[in-house]
Backbone as XML, in Angstrom:
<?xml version="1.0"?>
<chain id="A" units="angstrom">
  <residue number="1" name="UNK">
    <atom name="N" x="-21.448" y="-7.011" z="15.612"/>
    <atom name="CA" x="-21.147" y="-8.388" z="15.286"/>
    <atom name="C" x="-20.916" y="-9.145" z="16.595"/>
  </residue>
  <residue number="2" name="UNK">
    <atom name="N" x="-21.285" y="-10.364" z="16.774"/>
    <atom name="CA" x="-20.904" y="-10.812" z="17.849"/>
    <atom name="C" x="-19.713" y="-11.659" z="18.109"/>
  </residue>
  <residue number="3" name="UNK">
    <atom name="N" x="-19.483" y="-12.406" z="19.307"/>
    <atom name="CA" x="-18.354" y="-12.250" z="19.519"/>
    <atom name="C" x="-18.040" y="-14.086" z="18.661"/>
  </residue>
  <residue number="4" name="UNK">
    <atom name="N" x="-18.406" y="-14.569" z="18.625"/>
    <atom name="CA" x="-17.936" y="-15.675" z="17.605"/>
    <atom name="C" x="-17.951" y="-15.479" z="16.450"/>
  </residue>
  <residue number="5" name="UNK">
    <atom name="N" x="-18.494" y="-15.170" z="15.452"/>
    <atom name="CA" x="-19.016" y="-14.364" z="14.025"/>
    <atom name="C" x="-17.676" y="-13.529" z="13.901"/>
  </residue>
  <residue number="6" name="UNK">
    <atom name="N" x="-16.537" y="-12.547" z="15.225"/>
    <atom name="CA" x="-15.625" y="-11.677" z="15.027"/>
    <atom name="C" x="-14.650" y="-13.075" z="14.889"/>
  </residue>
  <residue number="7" name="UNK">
    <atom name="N" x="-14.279" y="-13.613" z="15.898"/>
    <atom name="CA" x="-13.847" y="-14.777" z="16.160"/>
    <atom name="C" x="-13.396" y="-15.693" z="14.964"/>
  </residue>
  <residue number="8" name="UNK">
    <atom name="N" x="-14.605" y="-16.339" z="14.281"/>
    <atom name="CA" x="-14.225" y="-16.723" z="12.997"/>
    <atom name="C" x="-14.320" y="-15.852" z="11.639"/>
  </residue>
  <residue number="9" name="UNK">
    <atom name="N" x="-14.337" y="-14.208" z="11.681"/>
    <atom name="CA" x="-13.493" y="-13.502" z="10.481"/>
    <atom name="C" x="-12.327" y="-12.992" z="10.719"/>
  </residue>
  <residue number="10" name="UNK">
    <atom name="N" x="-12.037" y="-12.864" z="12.124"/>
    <atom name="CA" x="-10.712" y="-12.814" z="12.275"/>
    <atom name="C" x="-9.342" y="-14.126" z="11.626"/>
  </residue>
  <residue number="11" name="UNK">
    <atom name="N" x="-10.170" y="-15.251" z="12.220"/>
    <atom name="CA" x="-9.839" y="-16.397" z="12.133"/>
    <atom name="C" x="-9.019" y="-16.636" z="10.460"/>
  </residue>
  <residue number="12" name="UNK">
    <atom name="N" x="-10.212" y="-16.461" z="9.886"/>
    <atom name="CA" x="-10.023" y="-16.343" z="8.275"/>
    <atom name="C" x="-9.069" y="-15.339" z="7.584"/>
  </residue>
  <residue number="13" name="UNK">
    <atom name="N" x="-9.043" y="-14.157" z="7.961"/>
    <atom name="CA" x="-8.656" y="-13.200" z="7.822"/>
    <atom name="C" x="-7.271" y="-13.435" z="8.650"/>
  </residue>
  <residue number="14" name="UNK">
    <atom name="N" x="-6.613" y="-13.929" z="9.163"/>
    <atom name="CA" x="-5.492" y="-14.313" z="9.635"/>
    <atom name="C" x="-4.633" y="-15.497" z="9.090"/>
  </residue>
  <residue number="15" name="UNK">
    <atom name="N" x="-5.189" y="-16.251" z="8.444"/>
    <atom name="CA" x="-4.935" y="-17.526" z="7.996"/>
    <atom name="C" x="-5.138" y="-17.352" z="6.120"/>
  </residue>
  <residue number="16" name="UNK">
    <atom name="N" x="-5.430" y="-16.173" z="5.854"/>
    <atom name="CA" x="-5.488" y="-16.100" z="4.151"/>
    <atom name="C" x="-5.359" y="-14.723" z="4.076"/>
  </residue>
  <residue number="17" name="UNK">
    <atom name="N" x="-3.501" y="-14.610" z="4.123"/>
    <atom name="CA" x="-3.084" y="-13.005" z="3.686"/>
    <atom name="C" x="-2.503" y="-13.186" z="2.519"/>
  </residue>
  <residue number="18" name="UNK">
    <atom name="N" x="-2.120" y="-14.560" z="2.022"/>
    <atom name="CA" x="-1.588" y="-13.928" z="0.569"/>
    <atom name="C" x="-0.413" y="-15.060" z="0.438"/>
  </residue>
  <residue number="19" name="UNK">
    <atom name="N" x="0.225" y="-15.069" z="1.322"/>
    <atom name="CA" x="1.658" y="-16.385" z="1.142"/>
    <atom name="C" x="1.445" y="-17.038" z="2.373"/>
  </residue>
  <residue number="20" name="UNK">
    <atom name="N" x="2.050" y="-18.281" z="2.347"/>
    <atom name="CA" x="2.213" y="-19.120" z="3.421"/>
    <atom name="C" x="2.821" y="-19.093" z="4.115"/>
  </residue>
  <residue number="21" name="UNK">
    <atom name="N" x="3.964" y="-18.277" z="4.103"/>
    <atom name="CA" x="5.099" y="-17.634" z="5.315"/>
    <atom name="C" x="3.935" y="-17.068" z="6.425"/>
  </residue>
  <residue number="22" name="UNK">
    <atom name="N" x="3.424" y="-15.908" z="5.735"/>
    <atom name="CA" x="2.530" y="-14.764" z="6.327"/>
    <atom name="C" x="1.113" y="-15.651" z="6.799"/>
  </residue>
  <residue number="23" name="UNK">
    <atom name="N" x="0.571" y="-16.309" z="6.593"/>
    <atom name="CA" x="-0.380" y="-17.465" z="7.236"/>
    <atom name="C" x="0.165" y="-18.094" z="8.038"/>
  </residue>
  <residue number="24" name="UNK">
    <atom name="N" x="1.325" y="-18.446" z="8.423"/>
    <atom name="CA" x="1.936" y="-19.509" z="9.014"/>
    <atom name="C" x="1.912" y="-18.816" z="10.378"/>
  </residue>
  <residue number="25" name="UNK">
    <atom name="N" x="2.583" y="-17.334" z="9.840"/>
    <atom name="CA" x="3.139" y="-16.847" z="11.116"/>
    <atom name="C" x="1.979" y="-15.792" z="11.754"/>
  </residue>
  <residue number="26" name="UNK">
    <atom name="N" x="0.997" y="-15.231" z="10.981"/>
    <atom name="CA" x="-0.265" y="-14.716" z="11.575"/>
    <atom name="C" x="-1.397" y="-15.734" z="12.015"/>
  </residue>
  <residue number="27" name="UNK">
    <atom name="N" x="-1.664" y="-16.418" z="11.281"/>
    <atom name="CA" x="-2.474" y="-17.602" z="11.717"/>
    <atom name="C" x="-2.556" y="-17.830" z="12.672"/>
  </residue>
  <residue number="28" name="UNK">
    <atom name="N" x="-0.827" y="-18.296" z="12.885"/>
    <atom name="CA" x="-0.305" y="-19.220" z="13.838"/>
    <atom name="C" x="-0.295" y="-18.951" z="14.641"/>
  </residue>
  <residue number="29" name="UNK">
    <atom name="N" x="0.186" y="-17.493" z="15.182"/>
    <atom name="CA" x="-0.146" y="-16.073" z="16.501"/>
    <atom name="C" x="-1.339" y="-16.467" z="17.136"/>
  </residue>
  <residue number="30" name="UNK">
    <atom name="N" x="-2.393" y="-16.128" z="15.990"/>
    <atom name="CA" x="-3.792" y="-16.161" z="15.928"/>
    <atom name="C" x="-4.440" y="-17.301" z="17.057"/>
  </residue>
  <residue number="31" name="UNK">
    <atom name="N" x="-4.321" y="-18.810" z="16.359"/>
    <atom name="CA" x="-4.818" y="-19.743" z="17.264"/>
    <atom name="C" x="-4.085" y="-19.941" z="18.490"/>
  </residue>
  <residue number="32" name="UNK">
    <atom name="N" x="-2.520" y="-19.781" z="18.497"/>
    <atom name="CA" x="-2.036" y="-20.287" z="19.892"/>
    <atom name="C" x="-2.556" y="-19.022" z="21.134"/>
  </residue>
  <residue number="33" name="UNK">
    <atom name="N" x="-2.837" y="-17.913" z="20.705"/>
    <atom name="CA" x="-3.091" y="-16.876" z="21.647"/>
    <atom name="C" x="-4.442" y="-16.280" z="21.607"/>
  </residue>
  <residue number="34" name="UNK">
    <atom name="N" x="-5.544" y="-16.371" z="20.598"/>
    <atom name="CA" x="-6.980" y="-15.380" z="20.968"/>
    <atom name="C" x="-7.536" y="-16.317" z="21.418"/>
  </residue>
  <residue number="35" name="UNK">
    <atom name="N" x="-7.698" y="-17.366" z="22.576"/>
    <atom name="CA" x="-8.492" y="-18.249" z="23.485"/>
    <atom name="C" x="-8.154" y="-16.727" z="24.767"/>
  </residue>
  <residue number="36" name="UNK">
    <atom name="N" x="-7.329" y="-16.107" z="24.795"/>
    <atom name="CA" x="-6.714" y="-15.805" z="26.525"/>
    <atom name="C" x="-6.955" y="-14.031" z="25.930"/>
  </residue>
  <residue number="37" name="UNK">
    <atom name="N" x="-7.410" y="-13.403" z="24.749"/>
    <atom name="CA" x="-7.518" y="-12.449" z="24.344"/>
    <atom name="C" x="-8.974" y="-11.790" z="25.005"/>
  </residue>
  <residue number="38" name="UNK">
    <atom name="N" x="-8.905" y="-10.339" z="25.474"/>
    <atom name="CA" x="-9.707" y="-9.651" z="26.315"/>
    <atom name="C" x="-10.562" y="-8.268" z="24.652"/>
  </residue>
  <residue number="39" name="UNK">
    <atom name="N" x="-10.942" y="-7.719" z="24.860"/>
    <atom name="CA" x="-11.892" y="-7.149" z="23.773"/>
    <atom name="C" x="-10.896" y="-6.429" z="22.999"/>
  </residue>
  <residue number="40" name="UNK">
    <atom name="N" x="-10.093" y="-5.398" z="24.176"/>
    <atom name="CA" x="-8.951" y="-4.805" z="23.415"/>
    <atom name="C" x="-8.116" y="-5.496" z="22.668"/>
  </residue>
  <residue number="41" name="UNK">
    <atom name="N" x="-7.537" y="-6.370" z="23.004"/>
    <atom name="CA" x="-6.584" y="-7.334" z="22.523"/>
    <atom name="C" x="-7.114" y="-7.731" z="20.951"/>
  </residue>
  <residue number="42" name="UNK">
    <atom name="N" x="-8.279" y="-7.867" z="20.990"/>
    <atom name="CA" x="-8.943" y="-8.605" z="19.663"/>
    <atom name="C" x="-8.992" y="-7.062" z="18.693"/>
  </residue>
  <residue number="43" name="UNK">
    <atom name="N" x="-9.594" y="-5.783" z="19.163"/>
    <atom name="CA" x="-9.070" y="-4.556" z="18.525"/>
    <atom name="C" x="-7.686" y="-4.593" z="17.988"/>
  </residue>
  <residue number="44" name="UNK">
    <atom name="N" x="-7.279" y="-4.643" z="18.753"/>
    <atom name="CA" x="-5.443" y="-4.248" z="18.328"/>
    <atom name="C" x="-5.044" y="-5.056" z="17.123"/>
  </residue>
  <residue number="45" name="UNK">
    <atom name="N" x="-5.633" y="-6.905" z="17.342"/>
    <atom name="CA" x="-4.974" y="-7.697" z="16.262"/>
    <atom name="C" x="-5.924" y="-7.512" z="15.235"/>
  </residue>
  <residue number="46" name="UNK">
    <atom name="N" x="-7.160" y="-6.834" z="15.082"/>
    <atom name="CA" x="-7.991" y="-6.721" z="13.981"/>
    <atom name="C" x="-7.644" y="-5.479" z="13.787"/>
  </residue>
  <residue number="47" name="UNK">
    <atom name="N" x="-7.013" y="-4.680" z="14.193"/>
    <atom name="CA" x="-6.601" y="-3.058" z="13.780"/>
    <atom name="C" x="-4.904" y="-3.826" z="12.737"/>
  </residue>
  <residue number="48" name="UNK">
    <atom name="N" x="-4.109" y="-4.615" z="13.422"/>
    <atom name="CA" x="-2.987" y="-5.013" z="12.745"/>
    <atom name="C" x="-3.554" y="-5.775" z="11.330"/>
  </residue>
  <residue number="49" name="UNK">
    <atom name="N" x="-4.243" y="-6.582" z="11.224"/>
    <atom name="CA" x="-4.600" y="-7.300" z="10.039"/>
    <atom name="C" x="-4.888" y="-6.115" z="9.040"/>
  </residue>
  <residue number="50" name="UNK">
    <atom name="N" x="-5.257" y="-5.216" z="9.097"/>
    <atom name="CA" x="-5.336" y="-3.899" z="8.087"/>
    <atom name="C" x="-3.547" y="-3.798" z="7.448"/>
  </residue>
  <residue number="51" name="UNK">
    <atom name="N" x="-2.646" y="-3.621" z="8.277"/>
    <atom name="CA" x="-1.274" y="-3.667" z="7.707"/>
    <atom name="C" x="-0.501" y="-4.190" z="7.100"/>
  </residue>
  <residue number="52" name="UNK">
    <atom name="N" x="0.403" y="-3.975" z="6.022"/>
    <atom name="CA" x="0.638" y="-5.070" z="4.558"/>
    <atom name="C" x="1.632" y="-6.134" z="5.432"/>
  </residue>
  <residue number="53" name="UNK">
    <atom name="N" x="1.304" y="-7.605" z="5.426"/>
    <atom name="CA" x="2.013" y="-8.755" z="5.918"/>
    <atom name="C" x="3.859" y="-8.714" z="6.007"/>
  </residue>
  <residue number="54" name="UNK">
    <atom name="N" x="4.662" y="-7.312" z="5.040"/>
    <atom name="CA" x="5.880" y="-7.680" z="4.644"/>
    <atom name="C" x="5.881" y="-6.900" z="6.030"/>
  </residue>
  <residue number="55" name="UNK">
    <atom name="N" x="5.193" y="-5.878" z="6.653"/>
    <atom name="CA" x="5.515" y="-4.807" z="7.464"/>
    <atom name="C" x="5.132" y="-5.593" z="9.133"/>
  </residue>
  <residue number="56" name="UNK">
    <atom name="N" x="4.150" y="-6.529" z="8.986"/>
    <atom name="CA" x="3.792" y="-7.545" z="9.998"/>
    <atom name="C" x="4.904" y="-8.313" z="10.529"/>
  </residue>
  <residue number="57" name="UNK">
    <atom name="N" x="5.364" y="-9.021" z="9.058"/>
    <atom name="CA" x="6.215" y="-9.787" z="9.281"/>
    <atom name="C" x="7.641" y="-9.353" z="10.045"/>
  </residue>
  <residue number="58" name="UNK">
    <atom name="N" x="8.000" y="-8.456" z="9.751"/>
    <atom name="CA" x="8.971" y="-7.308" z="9.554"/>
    <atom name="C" x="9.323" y="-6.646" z="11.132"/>
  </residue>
  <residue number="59" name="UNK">
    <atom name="N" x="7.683" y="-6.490" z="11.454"/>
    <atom name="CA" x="8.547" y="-5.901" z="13.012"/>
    <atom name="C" x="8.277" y="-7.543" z="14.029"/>
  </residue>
  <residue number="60" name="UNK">
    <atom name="N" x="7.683" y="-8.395" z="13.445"/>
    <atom name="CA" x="7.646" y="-9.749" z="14.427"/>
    <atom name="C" x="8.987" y="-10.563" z="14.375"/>
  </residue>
  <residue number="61" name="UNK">
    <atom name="N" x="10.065" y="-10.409" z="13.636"/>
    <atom name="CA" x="10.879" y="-10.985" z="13.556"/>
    <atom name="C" x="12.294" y="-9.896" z="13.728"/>
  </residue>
  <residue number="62" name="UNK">
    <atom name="N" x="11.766" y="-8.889" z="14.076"/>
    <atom name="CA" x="12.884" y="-7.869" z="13.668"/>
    <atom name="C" x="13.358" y="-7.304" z="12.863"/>
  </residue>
  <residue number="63" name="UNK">
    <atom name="N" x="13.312" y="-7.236" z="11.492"/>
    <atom name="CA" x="13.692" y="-6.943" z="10.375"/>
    <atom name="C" x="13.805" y="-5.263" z="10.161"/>
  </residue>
  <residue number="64" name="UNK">
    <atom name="N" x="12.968" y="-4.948" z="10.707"/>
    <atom name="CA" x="12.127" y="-3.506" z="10.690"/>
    <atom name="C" x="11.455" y="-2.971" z="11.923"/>
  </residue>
  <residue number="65" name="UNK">
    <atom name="N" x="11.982" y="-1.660" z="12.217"/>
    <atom name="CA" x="12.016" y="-1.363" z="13.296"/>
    <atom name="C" x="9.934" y="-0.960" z="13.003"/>
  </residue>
  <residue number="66" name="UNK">
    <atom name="N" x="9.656" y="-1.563" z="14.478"/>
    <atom name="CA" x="8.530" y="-1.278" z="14.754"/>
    <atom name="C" x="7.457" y="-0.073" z="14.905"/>
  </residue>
  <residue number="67" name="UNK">
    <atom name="N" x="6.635" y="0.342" z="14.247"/>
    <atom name="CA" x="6.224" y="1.776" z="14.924"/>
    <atom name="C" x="5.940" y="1.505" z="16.022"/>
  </residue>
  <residue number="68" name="UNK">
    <atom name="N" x="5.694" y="2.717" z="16.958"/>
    <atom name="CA" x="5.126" y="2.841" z="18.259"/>
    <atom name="C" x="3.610" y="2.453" z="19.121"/>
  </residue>
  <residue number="69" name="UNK">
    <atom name="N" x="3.080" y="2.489" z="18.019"/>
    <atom name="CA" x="1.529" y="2.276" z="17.787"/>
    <atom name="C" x="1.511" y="1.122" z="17.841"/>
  </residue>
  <residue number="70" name="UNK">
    <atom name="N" x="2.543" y="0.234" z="17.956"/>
    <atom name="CA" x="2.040" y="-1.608" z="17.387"/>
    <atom name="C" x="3.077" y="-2.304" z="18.369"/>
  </residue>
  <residue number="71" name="UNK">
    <atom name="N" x="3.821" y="-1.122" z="19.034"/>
    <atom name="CA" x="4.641" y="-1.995" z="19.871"/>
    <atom name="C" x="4.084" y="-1.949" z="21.184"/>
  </residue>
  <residue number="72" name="UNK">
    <atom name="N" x="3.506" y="-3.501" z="21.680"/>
    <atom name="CA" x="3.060" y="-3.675" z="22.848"/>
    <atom name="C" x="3.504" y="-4.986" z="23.120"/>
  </residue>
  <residue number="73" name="UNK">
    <atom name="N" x="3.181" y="-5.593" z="24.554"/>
    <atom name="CA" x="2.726" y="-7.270" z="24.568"/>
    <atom name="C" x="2.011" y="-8.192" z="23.971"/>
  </residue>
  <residue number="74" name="UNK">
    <atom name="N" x="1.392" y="-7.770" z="22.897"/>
    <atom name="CA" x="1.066" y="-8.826" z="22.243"/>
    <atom name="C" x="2.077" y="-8.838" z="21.057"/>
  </residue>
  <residue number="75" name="UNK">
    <atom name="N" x="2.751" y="-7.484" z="20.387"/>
    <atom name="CA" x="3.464" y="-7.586" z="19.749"/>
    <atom name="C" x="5.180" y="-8.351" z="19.967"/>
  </residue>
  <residue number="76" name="UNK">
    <atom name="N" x="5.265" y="-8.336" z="21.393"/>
    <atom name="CA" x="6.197" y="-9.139" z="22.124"/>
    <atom name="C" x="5.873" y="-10.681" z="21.838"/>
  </residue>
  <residue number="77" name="UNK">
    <atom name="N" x="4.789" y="-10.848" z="22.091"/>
    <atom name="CA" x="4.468" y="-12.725" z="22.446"/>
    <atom name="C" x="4.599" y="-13.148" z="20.944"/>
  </residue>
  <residue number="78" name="UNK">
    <atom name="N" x="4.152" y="-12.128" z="19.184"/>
    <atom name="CA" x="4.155" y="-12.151" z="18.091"/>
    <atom name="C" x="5.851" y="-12.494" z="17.972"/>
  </residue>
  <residue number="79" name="UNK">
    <atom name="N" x="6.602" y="-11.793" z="18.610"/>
    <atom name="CA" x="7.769" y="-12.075" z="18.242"/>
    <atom name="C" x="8.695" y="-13.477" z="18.430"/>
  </residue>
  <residue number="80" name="UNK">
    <atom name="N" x="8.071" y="-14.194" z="19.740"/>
    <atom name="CA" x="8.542" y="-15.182" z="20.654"/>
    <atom name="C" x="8.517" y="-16.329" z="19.449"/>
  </residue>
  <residue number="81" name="UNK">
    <atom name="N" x="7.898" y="-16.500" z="18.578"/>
    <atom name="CA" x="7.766" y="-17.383" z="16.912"/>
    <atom name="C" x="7.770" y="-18.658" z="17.831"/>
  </residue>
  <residue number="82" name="UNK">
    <atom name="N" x="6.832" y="-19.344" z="19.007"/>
    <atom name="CA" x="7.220" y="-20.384" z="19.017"/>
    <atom name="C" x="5.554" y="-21.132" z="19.021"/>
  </residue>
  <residue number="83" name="UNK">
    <atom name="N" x="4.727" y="-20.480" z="17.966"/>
    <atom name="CA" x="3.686" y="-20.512" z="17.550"/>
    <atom name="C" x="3.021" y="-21.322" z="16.721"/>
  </residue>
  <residue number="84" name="UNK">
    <atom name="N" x="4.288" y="-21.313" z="15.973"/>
    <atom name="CA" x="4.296" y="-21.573" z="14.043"/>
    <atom name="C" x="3.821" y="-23.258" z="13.955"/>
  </residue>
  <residue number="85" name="UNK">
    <atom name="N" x="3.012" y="-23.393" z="13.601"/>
    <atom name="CA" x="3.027" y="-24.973" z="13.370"/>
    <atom name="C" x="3.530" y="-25.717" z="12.171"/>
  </residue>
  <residue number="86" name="UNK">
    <atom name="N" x="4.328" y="-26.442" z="12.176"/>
    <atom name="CA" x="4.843" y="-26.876" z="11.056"/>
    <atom name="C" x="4.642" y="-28.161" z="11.172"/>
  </residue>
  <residue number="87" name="UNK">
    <atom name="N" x="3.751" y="-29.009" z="9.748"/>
    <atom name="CA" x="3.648" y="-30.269" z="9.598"/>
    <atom name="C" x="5.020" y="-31.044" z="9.306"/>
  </residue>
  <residue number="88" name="UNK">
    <atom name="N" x="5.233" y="-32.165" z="9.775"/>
    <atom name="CA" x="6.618" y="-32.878" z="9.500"/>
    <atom name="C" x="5.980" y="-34.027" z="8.445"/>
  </residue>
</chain>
């Protein structure tokens, strides 16, 4: 697949998991950070989109301790929540 075609099913696939909490806050990851994302980077967050959103949500906010496998720097910058766009 090439690299725009990944680009916008990621895109989609980040922005329609199921609730609007979980769109808000994957989405939202999504656009403020895969402009500066390297091949791996785009692996890792398309390897995470496989994982159920409560468990996403869960180690990005703290709730739930993280596995090892998912704890990196991007899972750091996921946590920083200053992503989220909220319409006023």
């Amino acid at each position: 697949m090439d690299h725009d075609t990944r680009l916008k099913r990621l895109r989609f696939r980040a922005w329609h998991r199921g609730t609007r909490e979980a769109d808000l806050m994957i989405g939202g990851f999504f656009e403020a950070h895969h402009p500066a994302w390297n091949s791996a980077e785009l692996d890792w967050f398309e390897a995470l989109l496989e994982e159920q959103d409560v468990d996403i949500m869960g180690w990005a906010i703290g709730s739930i301790a993280c596995p090892p496998e998912w704890e990196c720097a991007m899972m750091q910058t996921m946590r920083s929540l200053d992503f989220v766009p909220i319409e006023k």
